[in-house]
C-alpha positions in Angstrom: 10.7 18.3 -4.0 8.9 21.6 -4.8 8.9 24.0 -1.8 5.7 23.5 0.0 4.0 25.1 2.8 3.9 23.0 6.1 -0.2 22.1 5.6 0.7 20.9 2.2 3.5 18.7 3.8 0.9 17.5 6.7 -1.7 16.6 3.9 1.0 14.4 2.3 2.0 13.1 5.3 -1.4 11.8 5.9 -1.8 10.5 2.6 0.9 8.2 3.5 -0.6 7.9 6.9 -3.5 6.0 5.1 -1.2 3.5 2.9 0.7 2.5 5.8 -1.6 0.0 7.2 -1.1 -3.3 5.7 -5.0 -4.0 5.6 -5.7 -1.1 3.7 -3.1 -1.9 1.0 -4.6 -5.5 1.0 -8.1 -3.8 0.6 -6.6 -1.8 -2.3 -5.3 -4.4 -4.2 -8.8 -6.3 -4.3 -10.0 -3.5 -5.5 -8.0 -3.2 -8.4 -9.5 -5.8 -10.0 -13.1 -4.0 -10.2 -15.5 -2.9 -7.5 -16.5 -5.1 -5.1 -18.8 -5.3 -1.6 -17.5 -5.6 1.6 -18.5 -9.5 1.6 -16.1 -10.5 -1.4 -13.7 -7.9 -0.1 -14.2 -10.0 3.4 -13.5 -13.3 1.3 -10.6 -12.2 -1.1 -8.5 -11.0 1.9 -10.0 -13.0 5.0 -10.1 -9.8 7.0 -13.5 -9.7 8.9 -16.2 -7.4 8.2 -15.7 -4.6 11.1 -11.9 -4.6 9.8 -12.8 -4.0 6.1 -15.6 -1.7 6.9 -13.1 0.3 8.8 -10.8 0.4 6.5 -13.0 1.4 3.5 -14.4 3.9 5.3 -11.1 5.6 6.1 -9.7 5.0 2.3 -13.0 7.2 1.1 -12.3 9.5 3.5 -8.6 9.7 1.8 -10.5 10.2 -1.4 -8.7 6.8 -2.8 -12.1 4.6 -3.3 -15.8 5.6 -4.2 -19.1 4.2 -2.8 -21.6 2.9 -4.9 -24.8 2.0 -3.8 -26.8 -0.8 -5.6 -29.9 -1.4 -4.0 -29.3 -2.3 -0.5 -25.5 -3.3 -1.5 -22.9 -0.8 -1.2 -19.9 -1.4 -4.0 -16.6 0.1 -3.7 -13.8 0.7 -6.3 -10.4 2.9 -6.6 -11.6 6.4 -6.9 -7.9 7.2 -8.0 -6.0 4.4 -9.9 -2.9 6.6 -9.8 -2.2 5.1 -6.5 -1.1 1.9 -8.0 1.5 3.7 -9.9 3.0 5.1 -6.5 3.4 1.7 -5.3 5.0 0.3 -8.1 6.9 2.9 -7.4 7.7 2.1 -3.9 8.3 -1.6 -4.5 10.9 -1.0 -7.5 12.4 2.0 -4.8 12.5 -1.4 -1.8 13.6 -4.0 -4.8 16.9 -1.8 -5.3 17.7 -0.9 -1.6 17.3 -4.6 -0.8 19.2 -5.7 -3.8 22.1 -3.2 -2.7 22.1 -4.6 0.6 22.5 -8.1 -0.4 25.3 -7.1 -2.8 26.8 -5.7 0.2 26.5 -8.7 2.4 27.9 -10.8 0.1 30.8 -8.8 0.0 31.0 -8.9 3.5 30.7 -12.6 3.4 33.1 -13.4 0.8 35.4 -11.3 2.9 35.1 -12.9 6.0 35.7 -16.4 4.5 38.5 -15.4 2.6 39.7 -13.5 5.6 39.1 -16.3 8.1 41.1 -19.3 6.5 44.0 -17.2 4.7 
């Protein structure tokens, strides 16, 4: 990583910060699909409407979805879709540790066994 002054590194760090709820993430996803309100958001993950709203409010904060209003509907969608790219990211990065571990195991396993009625 590029050498980066400690309010750089906080500002990433809260970038994360954001992604780390659950919620949020779920929220995200929905969104991928197009913009939606907070009532099909509400529907598509059954999180209630104080939850979303909270949520939504704290991703546009984060600069990671935009507010449209339409009429007396309010319509979000991803403000930056590069944000899928980092998860992908992230779940290929889990995929391989959890694959490694398994690998692991097994050789544990087929150790013990072999081990245990030699």
């Amino acid at each position: 990583m590029l050498r980066l002054s400690n309010a750089a590194l906080r500002h990433i760090a809260d970038y994360f910060k954001v992604l780390s709820e659950p919620s949020r993430l779920q929220v995200l996803c929905v969104l991928k699909d197009g913009s939606k309100n907070v009532t099909e958001i509400m529907a598509a993950t059954g999180l209630g409407q104080a939850n979303v709203s909270k949520h939504l409010k704290i991703l546009a904060q984060a600069a990671l979805v935009k507010r449209h209003p339409q009429g007396v509907t309010v319509y979000y969608e991803i403000a930056d879709p590069i944000i899928f790219e980092l998860c992908e990211l992230a779940c290929r990065s889990l995929e391989y540790r959890l694959r490694q571990q398994s690998q692991y195991l097994g050789q544990l396993s087929d150790n013990f066994i072999s081990d245990d009625f030699s």
